[in-house]
C-alpha positions as CSV (number, residue, x, y, z in Angstrom):
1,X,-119.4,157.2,-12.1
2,X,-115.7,157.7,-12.4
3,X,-114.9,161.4,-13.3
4,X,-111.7,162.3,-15.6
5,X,-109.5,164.3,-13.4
6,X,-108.7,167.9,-14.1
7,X,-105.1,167.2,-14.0
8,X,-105.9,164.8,-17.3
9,X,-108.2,166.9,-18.6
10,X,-105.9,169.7,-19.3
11,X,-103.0,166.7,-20.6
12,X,-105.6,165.9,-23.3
13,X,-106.1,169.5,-23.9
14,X,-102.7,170.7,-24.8
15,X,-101.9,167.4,-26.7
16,X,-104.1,168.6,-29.0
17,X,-102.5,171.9,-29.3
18,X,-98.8,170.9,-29.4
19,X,-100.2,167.8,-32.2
20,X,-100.9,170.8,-34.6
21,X,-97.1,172.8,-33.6
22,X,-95.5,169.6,-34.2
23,X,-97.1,169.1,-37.4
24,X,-99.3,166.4,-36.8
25,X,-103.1,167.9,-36.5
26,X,-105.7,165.4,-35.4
27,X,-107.6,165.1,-38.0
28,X,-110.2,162.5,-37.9
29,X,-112.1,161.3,-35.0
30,X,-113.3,157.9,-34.7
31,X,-115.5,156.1,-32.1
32,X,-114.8,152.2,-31.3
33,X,-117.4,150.6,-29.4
34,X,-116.6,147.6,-28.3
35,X,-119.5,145.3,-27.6
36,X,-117.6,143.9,-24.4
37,X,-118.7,141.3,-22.1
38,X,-118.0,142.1,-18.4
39,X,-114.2,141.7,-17.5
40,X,-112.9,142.1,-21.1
41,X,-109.9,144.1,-21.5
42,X,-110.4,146.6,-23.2
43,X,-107.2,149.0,-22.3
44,X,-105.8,145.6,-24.2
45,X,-107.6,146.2,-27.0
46,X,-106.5,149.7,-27.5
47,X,-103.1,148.9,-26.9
48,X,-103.2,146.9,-29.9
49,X,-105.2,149.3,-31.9
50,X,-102.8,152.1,-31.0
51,X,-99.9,149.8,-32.0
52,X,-101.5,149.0,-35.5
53,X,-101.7,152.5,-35.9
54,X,-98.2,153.5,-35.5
55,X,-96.9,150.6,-37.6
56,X,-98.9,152.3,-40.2
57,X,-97.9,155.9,-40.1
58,X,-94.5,154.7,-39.5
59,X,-94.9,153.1,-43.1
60,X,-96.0,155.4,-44.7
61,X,-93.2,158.1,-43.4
62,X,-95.8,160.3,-41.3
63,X,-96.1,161.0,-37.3
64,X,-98.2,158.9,-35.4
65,X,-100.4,161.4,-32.6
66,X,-103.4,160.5,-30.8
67,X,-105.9,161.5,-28.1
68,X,-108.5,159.3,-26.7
69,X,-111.0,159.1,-24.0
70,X,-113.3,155.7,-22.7
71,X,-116.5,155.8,-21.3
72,X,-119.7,153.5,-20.9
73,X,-123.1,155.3,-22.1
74,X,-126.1,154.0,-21.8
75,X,-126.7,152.7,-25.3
76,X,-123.0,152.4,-26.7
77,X,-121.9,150.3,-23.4
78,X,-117.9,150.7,-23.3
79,X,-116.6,152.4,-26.4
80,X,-113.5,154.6,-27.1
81,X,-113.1,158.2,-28.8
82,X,-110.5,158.8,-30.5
83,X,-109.0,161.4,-31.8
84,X,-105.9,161.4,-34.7
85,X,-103.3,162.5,-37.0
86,X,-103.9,161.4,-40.4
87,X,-102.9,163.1,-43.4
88,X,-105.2,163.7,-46.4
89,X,-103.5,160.7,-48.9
90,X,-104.1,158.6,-46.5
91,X,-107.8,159.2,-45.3
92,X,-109.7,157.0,-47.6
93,X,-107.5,153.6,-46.7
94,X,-107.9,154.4,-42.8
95,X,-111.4,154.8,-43.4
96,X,-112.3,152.2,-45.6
97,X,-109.9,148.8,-45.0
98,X,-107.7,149.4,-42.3
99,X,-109.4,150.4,-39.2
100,X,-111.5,147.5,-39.3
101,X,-108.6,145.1,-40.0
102,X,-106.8,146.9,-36.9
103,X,-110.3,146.5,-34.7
104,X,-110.9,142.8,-35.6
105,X,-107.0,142.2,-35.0
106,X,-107.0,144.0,-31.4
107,X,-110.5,142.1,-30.1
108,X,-111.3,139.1,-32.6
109,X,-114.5,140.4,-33.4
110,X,-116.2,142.6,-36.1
111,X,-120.2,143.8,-35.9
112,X,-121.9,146.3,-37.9
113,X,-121.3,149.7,-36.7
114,X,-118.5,149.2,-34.3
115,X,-116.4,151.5,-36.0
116,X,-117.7,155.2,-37.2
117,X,-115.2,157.5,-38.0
118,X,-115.5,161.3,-39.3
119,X,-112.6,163.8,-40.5
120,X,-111.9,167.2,-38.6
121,X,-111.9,169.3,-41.6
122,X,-108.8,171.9,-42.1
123,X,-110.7,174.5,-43.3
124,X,-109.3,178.0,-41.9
125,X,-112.2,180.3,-42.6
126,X,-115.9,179.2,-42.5
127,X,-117.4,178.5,-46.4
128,X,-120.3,180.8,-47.7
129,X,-123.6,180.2,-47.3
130,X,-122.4,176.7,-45.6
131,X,-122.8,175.8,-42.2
132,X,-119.0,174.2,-41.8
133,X,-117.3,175.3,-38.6
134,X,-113.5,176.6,-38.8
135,X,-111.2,174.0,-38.3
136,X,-110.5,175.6,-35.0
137,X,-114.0,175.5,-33.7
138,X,-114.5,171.6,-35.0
139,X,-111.4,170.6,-33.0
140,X,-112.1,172.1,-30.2
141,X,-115.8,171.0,-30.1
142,X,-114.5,167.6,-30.2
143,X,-111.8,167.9,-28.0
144,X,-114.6,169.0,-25.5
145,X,-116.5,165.8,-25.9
146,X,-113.7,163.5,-24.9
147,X,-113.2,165.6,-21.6
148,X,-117.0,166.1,-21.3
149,X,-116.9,163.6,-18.4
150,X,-114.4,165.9,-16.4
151,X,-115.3,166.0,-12.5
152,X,-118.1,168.0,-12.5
153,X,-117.5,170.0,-9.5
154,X,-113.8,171.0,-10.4
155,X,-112.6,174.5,-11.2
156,X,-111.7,173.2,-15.1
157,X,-115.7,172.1,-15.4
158,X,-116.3,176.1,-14.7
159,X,-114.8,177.2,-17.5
160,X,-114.3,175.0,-19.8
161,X,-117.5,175.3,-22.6
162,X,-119.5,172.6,-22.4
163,X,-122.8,174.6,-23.3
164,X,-121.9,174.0,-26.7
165,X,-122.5,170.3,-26.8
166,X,-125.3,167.7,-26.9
167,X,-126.6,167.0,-23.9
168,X,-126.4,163.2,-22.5
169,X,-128.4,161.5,-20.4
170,X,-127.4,160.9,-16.7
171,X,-127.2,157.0,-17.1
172,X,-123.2,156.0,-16.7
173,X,-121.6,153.0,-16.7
174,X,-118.4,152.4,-14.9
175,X,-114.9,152.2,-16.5
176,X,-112.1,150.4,-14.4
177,X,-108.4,151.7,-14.8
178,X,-107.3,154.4,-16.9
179,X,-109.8,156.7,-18.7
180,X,-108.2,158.8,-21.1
181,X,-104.6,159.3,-22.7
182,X,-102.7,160.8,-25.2
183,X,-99.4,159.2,-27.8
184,X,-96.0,160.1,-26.2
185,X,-95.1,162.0,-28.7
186,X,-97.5,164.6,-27.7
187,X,-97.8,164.0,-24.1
188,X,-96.7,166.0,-20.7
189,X,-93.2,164.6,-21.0
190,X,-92.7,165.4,-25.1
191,X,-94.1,168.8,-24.1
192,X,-91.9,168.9,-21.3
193,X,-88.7,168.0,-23.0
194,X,-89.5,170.5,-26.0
195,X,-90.3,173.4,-23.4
């Protein structure tokens, strides 16, 4: 298997943090998988996707900012997690119409559950007698399961809280090329320059 390394671990991890200074919190996560045939390329496909993306919050006047992560499970073969900034007005259209038109625009192709997508709720305090987490605690529980494949044996692995999530089984695919990422906008470099 091919570990994320701690380095980009840790880039994913403070994207998400600076996403919510800058005003843009990542509010929905969404899971592509991609039903690829050996040699496809997929980091292609994402491009795309990504692209579509900002076109569309670029549109409709609001920051584009995004973390992802790709793996290839056992059942899901290669698929992408993705985490964004969407603002409430806008959920609905994303969810309904036009992540599948971005999909089927990025890889030619469109099969029943290849897209499933859930918001991150913005709740600041937990609601009575419900079992909704804090906004806080659903981020970070997701943020966690994009990293979850961080090198095992790495000093970030041993503290980082993984306890708190489903376990998977210990069938991996490979992934060739990069693993994980983040939008410019809230990467090292805008950190950086902001700093």
């Amino acid at each position: 298997m091919h570990y994320l390394k701690p380095e980009y671990v840790e880039n994913i991890i403070n994207a998400v943090g600076y996403a919510e200074q800058i005003d843009a919190p990542l509010t929905a996560h969404f899971t592509v998988t991609w039903f690829a045939k050996p040699g496809e390329n997929i980091r292609g496909y994402q491009i795309k996707l990504f692209e579509r993306y900002k076109k569309w919050a670029r549109y409709h006047g609001f920051k584009a900012a995004y973390v992802w992560s790709l793996e290839n499970g056992s059942s899901l073969g290669l698929h992408t997690h993705i985490l964004l900034h969407v603002p409430k007005a806008y959920r609905h259209e994303l969810r309904r119409r036009m992540f599948k038109r971005w999909v089927i625009k990025a890889c030619g192709r469109w099969k029943d559950k290849m897209v499933r997508g859930r918001r991150i709720p913005r709740h600041l305090e937990p609601v009575p007698n419900e079992r909704r987490m804090t906004t806080l605690a659903d981020l970070e529980r997701r943020t966690l399961y994009l990293v979850k494949d961080v090198k095992p044996d790495s000093d970030l692995a041993a503290t980082l809280p993984f306890e708190r999530l489903r376990k998977r089984g210990d069938r991996y695919g490979h992934v060739d090329g990069k693993r994980c990422g983040t939008s410019r906008n809230i990467g090292a470099h805008a950190r950086a320059l902001a700093a």
